[in-house]
C-alpha positions in Angstrom: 0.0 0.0 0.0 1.6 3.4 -0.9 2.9 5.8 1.9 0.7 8.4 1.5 -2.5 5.9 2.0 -1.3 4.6 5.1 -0.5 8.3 6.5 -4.2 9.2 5.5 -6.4 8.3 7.4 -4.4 9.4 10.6 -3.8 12.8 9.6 -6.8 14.4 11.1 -5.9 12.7 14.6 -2.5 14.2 14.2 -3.3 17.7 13.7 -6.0 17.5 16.2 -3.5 17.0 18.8 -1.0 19.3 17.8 -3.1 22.2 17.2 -4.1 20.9 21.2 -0.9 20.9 22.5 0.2 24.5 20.9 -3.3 26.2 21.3 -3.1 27.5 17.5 -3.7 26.2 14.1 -0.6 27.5 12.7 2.4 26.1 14.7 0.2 22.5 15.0 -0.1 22.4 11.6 3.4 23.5 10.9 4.3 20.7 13.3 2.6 17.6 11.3 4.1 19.6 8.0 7.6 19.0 9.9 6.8 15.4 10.1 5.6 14.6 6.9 8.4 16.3 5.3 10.7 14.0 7.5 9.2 10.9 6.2 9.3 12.5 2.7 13.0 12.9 2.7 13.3 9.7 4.1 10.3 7.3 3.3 12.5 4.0 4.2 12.2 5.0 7.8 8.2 5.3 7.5 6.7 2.0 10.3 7.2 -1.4 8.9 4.0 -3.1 7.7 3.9 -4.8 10.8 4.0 -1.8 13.3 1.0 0.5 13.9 0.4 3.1 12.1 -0.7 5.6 14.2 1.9 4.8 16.4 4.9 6.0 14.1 3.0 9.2 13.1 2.4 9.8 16.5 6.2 8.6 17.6 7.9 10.8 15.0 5.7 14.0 15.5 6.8 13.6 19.2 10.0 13.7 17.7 9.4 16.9 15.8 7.8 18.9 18.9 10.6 17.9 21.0 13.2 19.5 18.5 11.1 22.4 17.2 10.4 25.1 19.8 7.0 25.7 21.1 5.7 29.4 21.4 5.1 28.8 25.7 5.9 31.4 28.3 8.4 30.3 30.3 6.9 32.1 33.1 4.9 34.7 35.0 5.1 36.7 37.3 2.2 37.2 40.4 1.4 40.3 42.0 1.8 39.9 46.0 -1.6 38.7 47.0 -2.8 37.5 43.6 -4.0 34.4 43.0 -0.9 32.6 41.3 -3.1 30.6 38.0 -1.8 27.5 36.5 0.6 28.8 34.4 1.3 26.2 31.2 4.8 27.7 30.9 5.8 25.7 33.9 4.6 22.4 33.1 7.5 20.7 31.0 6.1 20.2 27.5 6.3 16.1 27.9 3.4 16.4 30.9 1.4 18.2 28.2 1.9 15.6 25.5 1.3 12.6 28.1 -1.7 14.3 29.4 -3.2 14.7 25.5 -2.1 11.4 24.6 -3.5 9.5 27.0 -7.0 11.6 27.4 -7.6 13.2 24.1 -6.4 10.6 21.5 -6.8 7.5 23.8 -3.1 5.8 23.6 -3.0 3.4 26.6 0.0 4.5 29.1 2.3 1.7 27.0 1.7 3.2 23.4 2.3 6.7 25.4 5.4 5.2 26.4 6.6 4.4 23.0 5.1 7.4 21.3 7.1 9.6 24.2 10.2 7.0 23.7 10.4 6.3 28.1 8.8 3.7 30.0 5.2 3.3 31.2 6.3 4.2 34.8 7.5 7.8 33.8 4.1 8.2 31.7 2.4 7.4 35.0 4.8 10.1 37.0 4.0 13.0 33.9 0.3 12.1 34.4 0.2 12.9 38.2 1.9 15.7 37.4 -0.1 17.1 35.3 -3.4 16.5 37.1 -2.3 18.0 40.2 -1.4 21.4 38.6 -4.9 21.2 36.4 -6.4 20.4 40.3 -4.7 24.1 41.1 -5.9 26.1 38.3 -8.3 29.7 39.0 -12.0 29.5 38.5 -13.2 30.8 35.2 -16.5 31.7 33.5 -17.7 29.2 30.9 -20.3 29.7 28.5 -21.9 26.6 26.2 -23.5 26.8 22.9 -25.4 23.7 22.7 -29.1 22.8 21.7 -29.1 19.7 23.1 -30.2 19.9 26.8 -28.9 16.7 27.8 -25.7 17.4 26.6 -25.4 20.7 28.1 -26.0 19.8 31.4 -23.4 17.4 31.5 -21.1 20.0 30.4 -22.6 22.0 32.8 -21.6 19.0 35.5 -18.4 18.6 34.1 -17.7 22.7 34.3 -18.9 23.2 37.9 -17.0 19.6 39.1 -13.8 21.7 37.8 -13.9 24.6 40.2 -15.1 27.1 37.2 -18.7 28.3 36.5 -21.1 28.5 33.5 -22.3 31.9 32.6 -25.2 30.5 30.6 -26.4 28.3 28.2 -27.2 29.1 24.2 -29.3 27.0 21.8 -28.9 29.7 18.9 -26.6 31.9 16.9 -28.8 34.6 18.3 -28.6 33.9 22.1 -25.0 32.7 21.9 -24.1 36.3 20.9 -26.5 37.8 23.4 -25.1 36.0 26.1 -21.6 36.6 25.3 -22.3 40.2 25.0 -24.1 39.9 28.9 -21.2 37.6 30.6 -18.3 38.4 29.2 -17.0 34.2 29.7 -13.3 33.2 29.9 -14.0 30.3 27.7 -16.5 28.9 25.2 -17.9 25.5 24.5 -20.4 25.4 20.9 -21.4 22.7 19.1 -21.7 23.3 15.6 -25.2 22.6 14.6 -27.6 24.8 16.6 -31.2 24.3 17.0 -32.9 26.8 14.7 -30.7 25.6 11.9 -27.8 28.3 12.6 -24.2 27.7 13.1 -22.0 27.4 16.2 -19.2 28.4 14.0 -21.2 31.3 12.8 -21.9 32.2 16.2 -18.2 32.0 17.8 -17.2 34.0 14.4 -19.0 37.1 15.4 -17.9 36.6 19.0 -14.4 37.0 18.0 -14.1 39.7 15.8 -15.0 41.4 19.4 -13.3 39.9 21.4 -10.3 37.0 22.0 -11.1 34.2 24.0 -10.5 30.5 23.5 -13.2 28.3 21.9 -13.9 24.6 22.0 -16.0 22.9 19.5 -17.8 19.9 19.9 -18.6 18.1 17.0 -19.7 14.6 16.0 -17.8 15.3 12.9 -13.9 16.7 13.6 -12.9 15.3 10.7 -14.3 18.0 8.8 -13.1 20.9 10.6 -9.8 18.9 10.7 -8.2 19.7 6.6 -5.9 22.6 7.2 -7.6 24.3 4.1 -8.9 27.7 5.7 -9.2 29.1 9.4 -10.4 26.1 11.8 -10.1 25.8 15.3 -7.3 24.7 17.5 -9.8 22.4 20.5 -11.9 19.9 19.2 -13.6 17.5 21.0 -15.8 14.4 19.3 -19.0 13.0 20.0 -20.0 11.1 22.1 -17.4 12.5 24.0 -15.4 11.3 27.4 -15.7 14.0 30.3 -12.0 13.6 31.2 -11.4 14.6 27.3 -13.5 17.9 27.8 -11.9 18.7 30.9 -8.6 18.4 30.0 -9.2 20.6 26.9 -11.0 23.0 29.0 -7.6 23.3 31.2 -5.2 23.4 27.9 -7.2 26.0 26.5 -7.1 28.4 29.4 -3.8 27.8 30.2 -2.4 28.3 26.7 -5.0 31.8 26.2 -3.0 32.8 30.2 0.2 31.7 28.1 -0.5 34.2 25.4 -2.0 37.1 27.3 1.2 37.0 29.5 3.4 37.3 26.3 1.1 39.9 25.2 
């Protein structure tokens, strides 16, 4: 089977969870480019037929992030008496890819361990890591986009079992921008197909050509929003979704918008 078949089928997995791990569509993208053009230039070293996959893409884009720098704050600096947030410059970058391995794109600990070339027992060390500095991070206002009622009260659980707060819930373009323009949230969650036939992209469109905040979208179709052909956004989570896969997005999202307003 040629190369480019085989790589396929995994690309939309790949950039989902490198546009995750650097909070923009640019320098995830430019990441999978950077691994693409390595098994280009070298397509002998592309898995053997009896290796997975997914599991060389994944192996040799860890590769690539851990030579190519990542745009991260190193750190930040508190005002006395402020309360210090959970600041993703200070988490070493391998605690954010075990964290989105393992939660977002499923890998058990072993494959993580491969992928992350270090054994399963360091996996499990980055993952308690990482979870007790998500377990510090500052309450923040979340707003959902969702015409499904079921669906958005589990977010809702989800949000408040975090230690942050949901401004309100939108079933329409119309109310999503209302609501917005009454809360002012920290964070948004939209699906993509609203009840009165209007868009959730639509709606977080007009919301940020006022204002910059970070968005997650929750689709039963990622794939789609996954090409790298136009604009498309950095968090996405599928449906039917895990909870630990919308938390953990939740916490990669603020803490890469803290990141960037730091820089800023």
């Amino acid at each position: 089977m040629p190369i480019s078949n085989r790589i396929l089928p995994h690309l939309p997995s790949l950039r989902r969870y490198a546009r995750a791990l650097t909070g923009a569509q640019a320098s995830g993208d430019a990441y999978v480019a950077a691994t693409l053009e390595a098994i280009l230039m070298d397509p002998g070293n592309f898995g053997v037929c009896n290796e997975d996959d997914r599991l060389y893409l994944f192996r040799l884009l860890s590769r690539m992030i851990s030579s190519l720098p990542v745009s991260v704050s190193d750190s930040v600096s508190i005002q006395p008496g402020a309360v210090a947030p959970f600041d993703l410059g200070t988490v070493p970058p391998r605690v954010r890819q075990a964290l989105l391995l393992v939660t977002m794109e499923g890998f058990p600990t072993t494959q993580t361990a491969d992928i992350l070339e270090t054994d399963e027992a360091n996996v499990c060390e980055l993952l308690d890591i990482a979870f007790r500095e998500i377990a510090a991070q500052a309450e923040t206002g979340i707003m959902i986009i969702e015409d499904e009622p079921l669906i958005a009260l589990d977010l809702a659980g989800m949000i408040n079992e975090m230690g942050h707060h949901v401004t309100g819930i939108a079933r329409t373009q119309a109310e999503a921008e209302k609501l917005w323009s009454d809360t002012r949230p920290g964070l948004i969650l939209a699906d993509v197909k609203l009840a009165d036939g209007s868009s959730g992209i639509d709606a977080v469109s007009s919301i940020l050509s006022r204002a910059e905040l970070p968005v997650i979208f929750i689709t039963a179709y990622p794939e789609k929003l996954l090409t790298g052909e136009r604009p498309e956004p950095a968090y996405l989570v599928s449906k039917p979704f895990q909870p630990e896969t919308v938390k953990v997005l939740i916490n990669q999202a603020l803490l890469m918008s803290h990141s960037e307003q730091v820089a800023a």
